[in-house]
N, C-alpha and C positions, 0 to 999 in steps of 0.2 A: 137681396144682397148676393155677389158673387160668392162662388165657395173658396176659402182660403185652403191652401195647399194642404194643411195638417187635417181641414174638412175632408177635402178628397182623400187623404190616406187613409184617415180611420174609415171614410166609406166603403172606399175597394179593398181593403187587404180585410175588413170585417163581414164584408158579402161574400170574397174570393171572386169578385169581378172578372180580373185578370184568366184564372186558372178555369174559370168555368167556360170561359171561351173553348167554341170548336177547337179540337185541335187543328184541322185544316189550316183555319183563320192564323193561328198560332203559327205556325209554320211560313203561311204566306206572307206575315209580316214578317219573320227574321228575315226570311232570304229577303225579300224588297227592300227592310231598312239598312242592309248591307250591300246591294249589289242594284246599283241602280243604273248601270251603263244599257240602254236599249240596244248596243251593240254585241253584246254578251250571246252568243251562239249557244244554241240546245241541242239536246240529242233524245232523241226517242226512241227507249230499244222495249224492240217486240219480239215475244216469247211465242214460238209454235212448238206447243206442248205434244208430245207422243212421238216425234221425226219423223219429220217434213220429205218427202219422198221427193227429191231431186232433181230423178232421172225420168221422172213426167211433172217436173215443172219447164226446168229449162232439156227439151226433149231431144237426141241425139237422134232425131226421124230417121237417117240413112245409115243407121249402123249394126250392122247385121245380128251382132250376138244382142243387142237390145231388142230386135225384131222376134228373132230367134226364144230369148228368153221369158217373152212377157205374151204370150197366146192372146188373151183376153184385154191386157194391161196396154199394151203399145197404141201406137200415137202415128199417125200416117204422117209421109207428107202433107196432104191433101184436109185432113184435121186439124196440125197445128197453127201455129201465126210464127211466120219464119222469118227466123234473126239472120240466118244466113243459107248456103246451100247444105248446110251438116245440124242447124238448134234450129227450134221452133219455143213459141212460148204454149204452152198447155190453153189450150183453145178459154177455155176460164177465164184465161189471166190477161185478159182483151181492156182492161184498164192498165195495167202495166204494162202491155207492148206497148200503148200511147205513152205513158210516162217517157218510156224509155226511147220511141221517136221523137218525143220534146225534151231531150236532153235530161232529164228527172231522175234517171233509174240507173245505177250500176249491178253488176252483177259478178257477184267475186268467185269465182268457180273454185270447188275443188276444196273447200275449207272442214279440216278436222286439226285432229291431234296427235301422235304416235301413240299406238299400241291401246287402238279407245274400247272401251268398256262398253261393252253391250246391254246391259240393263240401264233403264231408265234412271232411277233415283243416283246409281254410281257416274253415269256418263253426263246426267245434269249437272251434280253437284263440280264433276270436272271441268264444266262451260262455266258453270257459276262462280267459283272459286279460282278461275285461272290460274292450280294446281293440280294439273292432272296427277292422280296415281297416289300424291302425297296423302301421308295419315294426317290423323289429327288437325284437320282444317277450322280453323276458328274464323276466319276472315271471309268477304266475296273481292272482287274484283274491283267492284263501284266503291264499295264500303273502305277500301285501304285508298283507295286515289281520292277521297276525300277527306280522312283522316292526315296522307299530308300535306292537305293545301295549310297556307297561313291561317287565310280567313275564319273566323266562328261563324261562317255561315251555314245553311243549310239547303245546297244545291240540289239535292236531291230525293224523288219523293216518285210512292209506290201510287198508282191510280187504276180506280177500277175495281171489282166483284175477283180478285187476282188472288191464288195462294201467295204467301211471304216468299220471293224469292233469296235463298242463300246470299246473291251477288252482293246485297245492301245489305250486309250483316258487316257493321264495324265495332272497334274499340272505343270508340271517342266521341263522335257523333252519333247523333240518332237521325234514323233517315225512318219517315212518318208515313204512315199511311193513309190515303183519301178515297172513301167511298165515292162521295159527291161533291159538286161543284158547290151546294150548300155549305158545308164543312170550310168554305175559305169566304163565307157570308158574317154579316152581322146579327147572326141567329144564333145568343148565347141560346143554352140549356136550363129548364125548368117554365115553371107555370108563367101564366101571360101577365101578373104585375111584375114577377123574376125579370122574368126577359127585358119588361119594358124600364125595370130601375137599374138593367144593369148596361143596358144601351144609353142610359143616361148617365150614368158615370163616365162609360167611355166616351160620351160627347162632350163631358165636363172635361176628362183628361186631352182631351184633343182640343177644347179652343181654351185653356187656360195656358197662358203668355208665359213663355220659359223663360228661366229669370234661374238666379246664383243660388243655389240652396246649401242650407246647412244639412242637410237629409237626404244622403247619397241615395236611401232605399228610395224615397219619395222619387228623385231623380229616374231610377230604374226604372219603378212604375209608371211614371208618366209616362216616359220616352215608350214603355213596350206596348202603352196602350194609345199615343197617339200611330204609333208604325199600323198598332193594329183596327184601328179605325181606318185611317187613308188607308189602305189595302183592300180591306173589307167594304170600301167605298166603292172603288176601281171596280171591285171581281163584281159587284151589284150590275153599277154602272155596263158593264163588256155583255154581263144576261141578258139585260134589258136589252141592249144594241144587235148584240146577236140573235135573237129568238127570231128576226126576222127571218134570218136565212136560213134556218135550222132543218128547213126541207133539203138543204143541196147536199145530204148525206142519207144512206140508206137505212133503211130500220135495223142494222145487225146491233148487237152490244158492243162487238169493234169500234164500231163506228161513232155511237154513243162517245165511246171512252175518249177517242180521237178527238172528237170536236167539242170536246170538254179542255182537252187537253187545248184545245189551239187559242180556246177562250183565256186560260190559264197564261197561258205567253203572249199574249193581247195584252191582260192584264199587267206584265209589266211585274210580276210577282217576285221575278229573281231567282228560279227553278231552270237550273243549267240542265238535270238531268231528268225526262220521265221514265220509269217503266211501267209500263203496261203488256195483255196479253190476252191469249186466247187458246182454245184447245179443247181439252180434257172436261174443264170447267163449266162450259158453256154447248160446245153445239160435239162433243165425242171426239176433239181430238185427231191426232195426223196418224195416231196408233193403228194402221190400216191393216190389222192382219185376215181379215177378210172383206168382200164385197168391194173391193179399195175404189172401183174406178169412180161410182156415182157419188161416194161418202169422201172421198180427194178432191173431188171438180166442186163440192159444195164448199168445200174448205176455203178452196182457193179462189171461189168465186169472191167470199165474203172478204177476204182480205186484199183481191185489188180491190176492188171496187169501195171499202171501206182507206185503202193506203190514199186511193186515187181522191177522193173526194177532201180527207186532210190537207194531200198538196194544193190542190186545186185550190182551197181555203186559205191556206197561208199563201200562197200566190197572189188571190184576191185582195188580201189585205197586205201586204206587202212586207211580209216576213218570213218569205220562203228564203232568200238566202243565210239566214239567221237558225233553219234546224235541216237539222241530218234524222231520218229515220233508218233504223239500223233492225233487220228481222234475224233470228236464230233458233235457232231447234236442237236439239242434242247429239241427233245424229241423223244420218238420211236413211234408206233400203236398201234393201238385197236389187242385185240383176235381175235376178231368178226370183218369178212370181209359186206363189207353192199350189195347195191342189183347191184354196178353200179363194183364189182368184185376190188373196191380197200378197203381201210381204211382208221377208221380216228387218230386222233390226239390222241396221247398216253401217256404213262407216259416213263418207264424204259428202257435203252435199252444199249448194249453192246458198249465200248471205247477199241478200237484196238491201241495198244502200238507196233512200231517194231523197232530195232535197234539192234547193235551186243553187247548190255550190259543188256538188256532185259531177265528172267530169261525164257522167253518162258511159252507157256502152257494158261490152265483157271485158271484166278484168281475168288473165290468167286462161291455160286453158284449160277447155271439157277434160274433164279424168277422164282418163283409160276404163274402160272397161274388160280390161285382161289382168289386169293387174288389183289385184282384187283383197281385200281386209273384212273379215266379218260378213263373207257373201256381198257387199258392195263396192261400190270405187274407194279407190285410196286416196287419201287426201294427198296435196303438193302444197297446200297453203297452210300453214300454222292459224288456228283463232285468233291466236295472241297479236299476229300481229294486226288483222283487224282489230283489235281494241286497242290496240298504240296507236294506229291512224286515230282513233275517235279521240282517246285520252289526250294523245301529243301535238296532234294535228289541225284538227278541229276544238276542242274545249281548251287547250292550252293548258294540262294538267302533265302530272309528274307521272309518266305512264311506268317508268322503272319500278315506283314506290305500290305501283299497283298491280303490275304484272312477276315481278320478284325479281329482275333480270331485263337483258336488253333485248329488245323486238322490233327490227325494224319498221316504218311504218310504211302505208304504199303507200303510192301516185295516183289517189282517187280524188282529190279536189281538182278545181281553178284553178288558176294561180289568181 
């Protein structure tokens, strides 16, 4: 006999069906059962933990007080991958000069804040919070542009082995986090009959025929557990498909996290915004206050070649005009290398933009190197308004309601 509606509730709301679900899974249905436009643009932002050293990634080869400054640090002509007769790319970043000759790659020069704070935790929390300087920050950046969209969706979602960044800290929404690709599966929690009666309920609530009910909760239930079945189908469904190709990325955890993620937007999930990152956590971080040159070139190695291999993937599949990958760090270095052959804690430093809507190229010019904040260049470019470009421009979000104020956005897409 089929089970009657009032069967199915005392089942699930007496097992806790629903709530035992991953939270992944949980997450992946709201956003899906509310956002189902396949046109719906992503944003990927990547956290370089410790600051990102700048002035040998995008390298100023021909300019003397760089030459001058860095003894052991510097970057020849003859070394770099040259953007022009004055930048070279940091011989590492030999997956992103390609990007960036296949139109992929922007490069925003010069981006900080006024008057930035030197220590790590305070200078983060300023990138994350886009409020520099102010006390008593409750809010991130992400966390308030989501709080005031209309929608009860849940765009956005933390991925990876990552500390909690600030940025996703709202009032209203909760913005989740995902170890594993598991976690958005049909792999409730507990022992193997648990598992297997409660995969059976949610195949009861997903093929029982929706119909008028006197029993709004019943309604609720259903509906959150057919979203969460078809979703949990899909993300099976995109593993399965994908594991063929899961060699065309390299063994870092970046890269893991990446092609987790591109599985994740495959899927169809409804997830506008990822964050993800690396650093500190994982392979020591940008924090190069000694031995910088071979502990920077690893760095950097692992990040194109892990950026490169995501676009490449959503190229192949054909949803690179559909995400923006956005990198940041907290701060960049000093000019001036000190005696133990690294540097220290900076001000300005370059945000790498890649995606198939991205107009390619440098944005803005090389900072000055005379003019100088916290022993490094000075910023010309506000953060903030990098994150109005992505909020305003790209995701079509209320970028005022999340920056506090107006910021103009640049001219880094297509049209």
């Amino acid at each position: 006999m089929s089970p009657t509606r009032r069967d199915f509730l005392k089942a699930s709301l007496g097992t806790a069906a629903v709530a035992s679900l991953g939270s992944g899974l949980s997450v992946c249905a709201q956003a899906a059962d509310r956002h189902r436009d396949t046109d719906d643009t992503v944003l990927v932002i990547l956290e370089l933990a410790g600051g990102n050293d700048g002035l040998n990634c995008i390298v100023p080869y021909e300019n003397h007080i760089y030459a001058r400054s860095r003894p052991t640090l510097r970057l020849t002509g003859d070394q770099v991958l040259k953007i022009n007769d004055q930048l070279g790319f940091h011989p590492q970043l030999e997956e992103f000069r390609r990007l960036y000759d296949e139109g992929h790659l922007s490069i925003v020069q010069g981006v900080g804040y006024p008057n930035p704070d030197g220590g790590h935790d305070e200078a983060m929390l300023d990138w994350q919070s886009a409020q520099p300087h102010q006390t008593n920050r409750q809010t991130g950046w992400v966390g308030r542009a989501i709080d005031a969209r209309e929608q009860a969706d849940v765009p956005a979602v933390l991925f990876g082995q990552v500390n909690r960044p600030f940025c996703l800290q709202s009032q209203r929404t909760i913005v989740p986090s995902i170890g594993s690709l598991q976690e958005c599966t049909l792999r409730p929690a507990g022992d193997d009959a648990g598992r297997s009666n409660h995969r059976d309920h949610l195949v009861e609530a997903a093929e029982l025929p929706r119909a008028e009910s006197d029993n709004p909760l019943l309604d609720v239930v259903q509906q959150g557990d057919r979203a969460a079945y078809a979703t949990g189908r899909k993300v099976e469904e995109v593993i399965r498909d994908a594991s063929a190709s899961a060699g065309s990325y390299p063994q870092f955890p970046l890269a893991e996290n990446l092609r987790i993620i591109t599985q994740l937007i495959r899927a169809e999930t409804g997830i506008r915004i990822f964050y993800t990152g690396f650093g500190s956590a994982n392979i020591g971080g940008f924090d190069n206050h000694a031995s910088q040159r071979d502990n920077h070139a690893a760095l950097l190695r692992h990040m194109s070649q892990s950026v490169a291999a995501f676009i490449d993937d959503l190229k192949q599949q054909g949803l690179l005009d559909r995400v923006v990958l956005m990198t940041f760090s907290e701060f960049g270095r000093t000019v001036q290398e000190n005696g133990r052959k690294g540097t220290g804690h900076g001000s300005a430093a370059p945000m790498f933009l890649a995606g198939g809507k991205v107009r390619g190229g440098l944005v803005g010019e090389h900072p000055s190197l005379t003019e100088l904040e916290n022993g490094g260049p000075k910023h010309h470019t506000d953060f903030r308004r990098v994150y109005a470009t992505m909020l305003e421009s790209w995701l079509g979000f209320d970028s005022q309601a999340a920056l506090g104020g107006r910021f103009e956005p640049m001219d880094v897409f297509q049209a």
